[in-house]
C-alpha positions, 0 to 999 in steps of 0.5 A, a space after each residue: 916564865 921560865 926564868 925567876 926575876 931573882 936569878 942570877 944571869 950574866 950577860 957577856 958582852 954587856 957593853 955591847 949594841 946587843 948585850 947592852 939592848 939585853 941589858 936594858 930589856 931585863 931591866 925594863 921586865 924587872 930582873 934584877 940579879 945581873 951579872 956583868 964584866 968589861 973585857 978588862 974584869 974578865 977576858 972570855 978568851 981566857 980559860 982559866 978566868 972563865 972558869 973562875 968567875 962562873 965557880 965564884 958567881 953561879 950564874 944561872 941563865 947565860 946571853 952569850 953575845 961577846 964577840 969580837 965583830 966589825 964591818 967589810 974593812 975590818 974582817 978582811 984586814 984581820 981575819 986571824 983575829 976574827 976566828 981565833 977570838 970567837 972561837 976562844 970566847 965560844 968554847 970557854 963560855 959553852 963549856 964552862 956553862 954546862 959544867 957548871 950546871 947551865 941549862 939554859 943559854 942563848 949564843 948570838 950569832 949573825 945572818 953571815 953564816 948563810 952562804 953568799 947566794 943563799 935562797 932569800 929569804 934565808 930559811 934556817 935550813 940554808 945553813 951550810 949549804 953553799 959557799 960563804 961571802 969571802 970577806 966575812 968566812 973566818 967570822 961566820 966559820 967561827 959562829 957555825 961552830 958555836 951553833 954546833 956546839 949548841 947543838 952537840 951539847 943538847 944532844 949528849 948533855 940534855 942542855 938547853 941552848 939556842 942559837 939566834 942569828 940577827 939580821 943585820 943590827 943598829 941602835 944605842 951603843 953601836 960602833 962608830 969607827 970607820 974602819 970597824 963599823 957596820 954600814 949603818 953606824 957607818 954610814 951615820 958618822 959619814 954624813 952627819 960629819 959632812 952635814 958638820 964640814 959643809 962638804 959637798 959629797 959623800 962617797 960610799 962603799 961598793 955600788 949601792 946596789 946590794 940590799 940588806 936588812 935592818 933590825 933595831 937592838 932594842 926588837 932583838 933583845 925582846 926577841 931574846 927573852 922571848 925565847 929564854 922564857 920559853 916553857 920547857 916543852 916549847 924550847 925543847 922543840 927548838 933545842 932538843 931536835 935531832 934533825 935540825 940545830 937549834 938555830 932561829 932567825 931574827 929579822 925585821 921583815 923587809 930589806 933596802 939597797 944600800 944606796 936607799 939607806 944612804 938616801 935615808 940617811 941623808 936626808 934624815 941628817 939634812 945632807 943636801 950634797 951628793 951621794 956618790 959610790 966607790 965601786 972599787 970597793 967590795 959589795 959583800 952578799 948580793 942580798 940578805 933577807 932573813 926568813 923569820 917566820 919561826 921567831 914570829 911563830 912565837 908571838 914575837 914582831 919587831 916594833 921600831 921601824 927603820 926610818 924612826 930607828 935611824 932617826 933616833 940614832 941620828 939624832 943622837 949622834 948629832 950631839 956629839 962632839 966629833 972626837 967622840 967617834 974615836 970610840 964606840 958611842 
């Protein structure tokens, strides 16, 4: 194992859906010598105070998944914040790493920096071959440019960093704000609520008919330390190569249209009203289905099915009082 239990690794964005899955995985395997911030301890848009805390802490081992992230709505109302956000939280954390002697790190990334009509499944070689999904861009642009950097750094530096790009993700800690969730969450609190209100109808963004892929976070953070335990030779291959980024798909395997996840879900949460779909709001990417024949090449496969993973939420959200859905849950 490449990573020792005692060393010292910080997990930025620790509350996270991602890095609290981390989290939870390096607890689970026995590690015990994690760092963590809340946004308020440390903002990773800030330079200066970046610097500091990996000069007074000496982190070993970095799980970059701090970002700042949202759904449909979110990015095309705040697509400034979106792009100057990941960028500032990006080149701080990279570069201060590798000052600081970093060798290893994983940046989190997400499946939107594909191109919009990209060939499907999505090999890791699409990447920058096509335009990208309007809505999502200043998002995705700022994630391509970390990927770079990953790689830029490998190749002058000799550092080892990986770039991951899930597929679309759900699970504990997730965001349930209607106007900044992913469609899952999303589409959780919609119905769960309408369950709650007896209403008769639930109305769902876009046509229905785009389909997409779903991971649990708790099968992405395995697959995470799967790869930052690596031996050397084996990451080398991934991080080290002239040709190609440092880039692996993590996906689950199989993808549903929205209006199969919509059904799912309400009968999951006992909605026995009527589904309907506002085409007047946007679709997004036709399809999305990663190709992730690379992380499986590692000996890693996802475990949690869809149907048990929305279950589990469901479940868990039931039993929440509704002004909890203010916040992330």
């Amino acid at each position: 194992m490449a990573i020792n239990l005692h060393s010292r690794i910080f997990v930025a964005g620790h509350r996270g859906l991602v890095g609290s899955a981390i989290l939870r995985a390096l607890r689970q395997t026995g590690y015990g010598n994690l760092l963590t911030r809340t946004r308020s301890e440390l903002d990773l848009r800030d330079e200066s105070s970046v610097r500091a805390f990996f000069r007074e802490h000496r982190p070993e081992y970095v799980f970059l998944a701090a970002a700042k992230v949202g759904g449909i709505a979110a990015n095309n109302d705040f697509p400034a914040d979106f792009v100057r956000d990941n960028l500032a939280i990006e080149m701080n954390v990279i570069d201060v790493a590798r000052e600081t002697g970093i060798e290893r790190m994983l940046f989190l990334g997400s499946s939107c920096i594909y191109p919009k009509l990209a060939l499907q499944p999505i090999p890791e070689s699409a990447l920058l071959t096509g335009p990208l999904e309007p809505t999502s861009r200043p998002y995705a642009v700022a994630k391509i440019a970390g990927i770079e950097m990953c790689w830029a750094f490998n190749r002058q530096y000799g550092t080892r960093y990986v770039a991951v790009m899930p597929t679309n993700l759900y699970g504990p800690g997730d965001n349930y704000d209607l106007h900044t969730s992913h469609v899952i969450p999303a589409l959780v609190r919609r119905f769960v609520e309408a369950c709650r209100d007896r209403a008769a109808e639930v109305i769902v963004w876009g046509s229905g008919t785009p389909r997409r892929e779903f991971l649990h976070s708790d099968d992405l953070a395995q697959a995470c330390l799967t790869l930052m335990t690596l031996p050397d030779d084996k990451l080398d291959s991934l991080a080290r190569s002239e040709e190609h980024p440092p880039l692996v798909n993590i996906g689950y395997g199989k993808d549903v249209t929205i209006a199969e996840l919509a059904q799912w879900i309400a009968e999951l949460s006992g909605f026995q009203g009527k589904i309907g779909f506002d085409k007047t709001k946007p679709d997004g990417t036709p399809r999305k289905l990663l190709d992730s024949s690379r992380m499986r090449s590692l000996g890693w496969a996802p475990r949690i099915s869809l149907r048990d993973g929305l279950q589990e939420i469901i479940r868990m959200i039931a039993t929440q009082p509704p002004q909890s859905f203010a916040f992330s849950v």
